[in-house]
C-alpha positions, 0 to 999 in steps of 0.5 A: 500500500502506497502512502496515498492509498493509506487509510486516513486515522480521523482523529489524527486527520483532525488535528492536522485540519485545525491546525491548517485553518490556522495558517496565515501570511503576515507583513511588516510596514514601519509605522508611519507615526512613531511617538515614543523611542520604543514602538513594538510591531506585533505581527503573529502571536500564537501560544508557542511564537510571538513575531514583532518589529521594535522600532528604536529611537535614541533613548530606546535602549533596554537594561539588563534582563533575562526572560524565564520561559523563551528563547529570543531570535533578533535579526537587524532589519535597517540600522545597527545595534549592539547587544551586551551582556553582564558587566556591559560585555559586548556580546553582539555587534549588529548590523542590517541582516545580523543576527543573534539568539538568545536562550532563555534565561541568557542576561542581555541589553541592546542599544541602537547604534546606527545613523537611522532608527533601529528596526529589529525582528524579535521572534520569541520562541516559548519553551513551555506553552503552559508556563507564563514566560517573564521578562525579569530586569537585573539592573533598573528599568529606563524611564520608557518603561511604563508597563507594570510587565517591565518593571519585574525585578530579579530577587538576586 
């Protein structure tokens, strides 16, 4: 018997169309309007991806933080940026179509560093769909960070 004349399990089959109805495309477009010097593009978001555009102004920068439950993809799309580690050791120096992967728990800050504003791809992947993922700051949050979710700190 040939894989095309294999009886179809219906359960198995199932799956794979609830799955299928949720594929879809996706775009980016730079926000016409930037307000603030960090603006996020959210894109695609399901229980295990997030895909997302930063736009980064000077004064975007972040602070040294780790996340508890996903894995980070970030890849330069116009500018230029550098990532750093603990100590401000240089752990990346990024330019357009650069990339960098951080694991979960890998502590990171970023800071623009090109002639034009920054636009990063993040792609976060979440190691376990069923535990909250939690961005944890090690030094102290910048002044942009208004959001209660940017402002968890490390109990050290």
């Amino acid at each position: 018997m040939n894989e095309a004349t294999k009886p179809i399990n219906p359960e198995k089959e199932k799956i794979h169309l609830e799955a299928e109805s949720r594929v879809h495309t996706f775009s980016y477009a730079a926000p016409s309007e930037v307000d603030r010097v960090k603006q996020m593009v959210n894109m695609v978001r399901t229980p295990n991806v997030r895909v997302q555009v930063q736009v980064v102004h000077e004064g975007g920068e972040n602070n040294l933080h780790y996340h508890t439950n996903s894995d980070g993809v970030w890849m330069v799309l116009k500018g230029a940026a550098k990532f750093y580690g603990p100590g401000d050791k240089l752990i990346g120096d990024l330019k357009e179509m650069d990339g960098i992967v951080l694991p979960g728990g890998a502590r990171y800050w970023f800071e623009t560093t090109g002639d034009v504003p920054l636009e990063i791809l993040h792609i976060t992947a979440v190691e376990n769909s069923k535990t909250k993922d939690q961005r944890v700051n090690v030094d102290k949050h910048k002044d942009w960070m208004t959001e209660s979710s940017l402002q968890i700190y490390d109990d050290k």
